[in-house]
N, C-alpha and C positions, 0 to 999 in steps of 0.2 A: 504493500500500500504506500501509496504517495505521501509524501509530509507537506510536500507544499506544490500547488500548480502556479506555474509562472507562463506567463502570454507574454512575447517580445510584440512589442506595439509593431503596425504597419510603418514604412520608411515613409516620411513627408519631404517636401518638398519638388523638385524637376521630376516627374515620375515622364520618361517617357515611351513606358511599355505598357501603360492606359490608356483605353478613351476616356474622352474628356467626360464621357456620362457617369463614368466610373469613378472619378476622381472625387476625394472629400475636398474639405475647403481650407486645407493643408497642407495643398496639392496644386502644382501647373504643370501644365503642358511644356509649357517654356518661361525664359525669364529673358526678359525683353525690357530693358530699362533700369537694369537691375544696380545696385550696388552691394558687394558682399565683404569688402575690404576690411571692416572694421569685425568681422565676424556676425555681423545683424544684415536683417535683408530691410533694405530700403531705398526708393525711389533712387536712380543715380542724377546728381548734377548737373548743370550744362560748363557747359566750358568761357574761360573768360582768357582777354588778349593777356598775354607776358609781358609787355611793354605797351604806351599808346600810341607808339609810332611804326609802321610799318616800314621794311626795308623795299625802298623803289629804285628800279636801276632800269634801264632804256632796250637792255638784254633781259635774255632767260635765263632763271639762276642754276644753276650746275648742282650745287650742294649745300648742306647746311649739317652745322655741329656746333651741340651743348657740350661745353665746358665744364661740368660739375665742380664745384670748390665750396669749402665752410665759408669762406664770404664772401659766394655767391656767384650763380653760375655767370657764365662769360656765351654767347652767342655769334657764332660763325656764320655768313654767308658768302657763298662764291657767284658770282654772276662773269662767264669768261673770263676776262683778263683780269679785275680787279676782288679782293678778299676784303669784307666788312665786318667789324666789328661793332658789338651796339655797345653806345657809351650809357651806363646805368647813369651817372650822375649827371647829366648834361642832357637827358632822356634822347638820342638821335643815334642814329647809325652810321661811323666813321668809314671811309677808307682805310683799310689797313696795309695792304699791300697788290703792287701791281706789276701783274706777269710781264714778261715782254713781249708777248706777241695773248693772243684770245686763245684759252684751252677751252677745247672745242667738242674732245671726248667724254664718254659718260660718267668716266672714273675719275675721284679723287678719296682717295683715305687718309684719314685722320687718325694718330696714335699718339697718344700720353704714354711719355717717358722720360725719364731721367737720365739727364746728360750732367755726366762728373756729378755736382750737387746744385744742379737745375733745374726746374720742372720745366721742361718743354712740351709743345704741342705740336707734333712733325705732321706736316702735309707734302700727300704725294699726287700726282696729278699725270703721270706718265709720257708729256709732253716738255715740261722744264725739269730743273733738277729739285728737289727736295729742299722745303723751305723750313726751318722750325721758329714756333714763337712763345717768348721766352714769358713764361707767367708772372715771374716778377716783376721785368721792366718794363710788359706790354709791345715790348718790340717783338718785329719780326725781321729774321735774317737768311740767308741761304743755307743750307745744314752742308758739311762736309767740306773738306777739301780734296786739290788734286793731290797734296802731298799722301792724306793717310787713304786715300785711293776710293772716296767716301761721295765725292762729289757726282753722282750719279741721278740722270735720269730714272724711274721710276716709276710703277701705278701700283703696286699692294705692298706692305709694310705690315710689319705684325714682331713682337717679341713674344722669344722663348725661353726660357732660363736663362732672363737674366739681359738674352743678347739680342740684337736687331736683327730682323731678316728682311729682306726686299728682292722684289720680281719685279718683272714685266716692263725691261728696260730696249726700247724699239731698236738699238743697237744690237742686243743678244735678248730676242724675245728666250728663250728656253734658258736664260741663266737665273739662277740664285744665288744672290749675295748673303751672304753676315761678317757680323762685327766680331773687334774681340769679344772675351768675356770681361765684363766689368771688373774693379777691383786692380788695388795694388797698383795706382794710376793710369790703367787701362780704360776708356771711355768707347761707347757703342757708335761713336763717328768715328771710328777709326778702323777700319776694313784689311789694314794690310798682316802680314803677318808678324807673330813676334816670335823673340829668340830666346824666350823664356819655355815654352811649348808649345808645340803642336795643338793640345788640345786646348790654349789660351788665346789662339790665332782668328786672324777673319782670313774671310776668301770665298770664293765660290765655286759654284758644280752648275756643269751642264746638265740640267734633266730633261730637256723636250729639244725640240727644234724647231727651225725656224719655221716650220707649217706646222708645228704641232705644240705653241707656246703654250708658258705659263700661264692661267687664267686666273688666280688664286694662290694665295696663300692662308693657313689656316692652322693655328695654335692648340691641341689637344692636349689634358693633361703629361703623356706622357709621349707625343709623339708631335712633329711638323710636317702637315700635310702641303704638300706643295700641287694644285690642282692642273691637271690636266686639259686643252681642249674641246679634244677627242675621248669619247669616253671607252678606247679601244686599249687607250694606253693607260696602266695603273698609276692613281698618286704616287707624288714618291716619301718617303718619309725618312728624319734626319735621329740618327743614333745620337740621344741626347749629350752622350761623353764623347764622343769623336768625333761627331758632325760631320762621318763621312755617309753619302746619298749610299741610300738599297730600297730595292724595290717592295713596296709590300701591297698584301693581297689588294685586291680589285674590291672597292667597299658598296658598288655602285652607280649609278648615273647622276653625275652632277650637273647640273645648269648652273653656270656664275652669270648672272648680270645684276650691275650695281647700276641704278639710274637714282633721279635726284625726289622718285617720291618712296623709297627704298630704306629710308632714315626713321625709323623711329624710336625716340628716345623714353627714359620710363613714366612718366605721367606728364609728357610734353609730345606733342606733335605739331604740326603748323600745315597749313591750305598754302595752296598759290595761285593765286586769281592772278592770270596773264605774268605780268612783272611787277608785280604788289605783292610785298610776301608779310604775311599777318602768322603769327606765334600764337597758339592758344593753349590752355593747361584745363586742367582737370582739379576741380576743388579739392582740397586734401579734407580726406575721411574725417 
């Protein structure tokens, strides 16, 4: 004999293996409006601008990236040849820096890193060389030189333990670059090798070719996937202690295309009506 009967209640909430006839009034079909953030269900918000002034430029803009920081994010736009900046204090959107010629491709990336004791903001754009801007001073400058062999054209950037890696430079579409490894005055704008180790050196490998370039790069805990074109040919992935290229298995069919409505940031996104670019956010829970 039993001692005690125990009934688990029915599940409430998104039931969607009911008809709606069936359903109690603890129950939808769907959630449509919903907000669940806060762990409570209720109506969600509408959205309001990040700033009152819009960014206007005479072009299409290319890209956009939030600068996250504790005092306070920093706002990127690219419209072809010129890079803007919105000035919080002064409420307007600056000029910050201007190509020399209009980039005109769909790719530019954006990567937070630390150069020597810097915070930089590296942008790659795979028609000029790599610019980075520097959070303290608010400048922005060209990243690399000829000397430490760093000065390179460029479209995807990405760090991996520690060091800089970059592809998709129209001179050797299928090469891969990286840096040293930081540390001991080593800094990740500096590509060439050193006489300290092998395994402390930058340099590069050829892993595609010239019809069959890099499309991609891409940071996995414990592995760097360098993407392929063609999805005939397997990623290639970099042994995190010797950074020398081997082949590994075949994960898939990838699609890389980066275009400029592609960015979304975590409780910020933005519209672009023509050449009017309006920032809008989402109330916090």
């Amino acid at each position: 004999m039993a001692y005690q009967t125990m009934t688990l209640p029915s599940f409430s909430g998104v039931r969607t293996d009911l008809a709606e006839g069936l359903m109690k009034p603890d129950m939808s079909p769907d959630a449509v409006n919903a907000d669940t953030r806060t762990g409570a269900l209720c109506s969600a918000g509408g959205f309001s601008r990040v700033m009152p002034e819009p960014c206007v430029d005479d072009r299409p803009f290319e890209r956009m990236y939030v600068y996250a920081a504790e005092s306070g994010n920093r706002y990127f736009v690219a419209a072809q040849d010129m890079l803007y900046l919105y000035d919080a204090t002064a409420g307007i959107w600056r000029p910050l820096y201007q190509f020399e010629r209009d980039v005109t491709g769909e790719r530019m990336d954006f990567l937070r890193a630390r150069v020597g004791t810097a915070d930089k903001l590296l942008i790659a754009c795979g028609e000029e060389p790599m610019i980075a801007f520097d959070a303290g001073t608010n400048l922005v400058d060209v990243f690399g030189t000829e000397q430490k062999q760093s000065y390179k054209t460029v479209s995807y950037i990405e760090l991996y333990f520690g060091r800089l890696f970059a592809a998709g430079d129209p001179q050797a579409p299928g090469r891969l670059y990286w840096s040293k490894a930081p540390g001991s005055g080593r800094t990740i704008d500096d590509w060439r090798s050193d006489e300290a180790s092998e395994n402390v050196s930058g340099g590069f490998a050829d892993v595609g070719v010239d019809d069959d370039p890099i499309t991609g790069i891409f940071a996995l805990s414990n592995q760097l996937l360098a993407l392929i074109s063609t999805v005939t040919v397997p990623p290639a992935a970099f042994d995190k202690y010797s950074y020398r290229p081997f082949r590994s298995v075949f994960i898939g069919t990838v699609t890389v295309r980066s275009s400029f409505g592609s960015f979304i940031e975590t409780l910020t996104t933005f519209i672009s009506l023509s050449v009017t670019l309006f920032l809008i956010q989402k109330p916090s829970p």
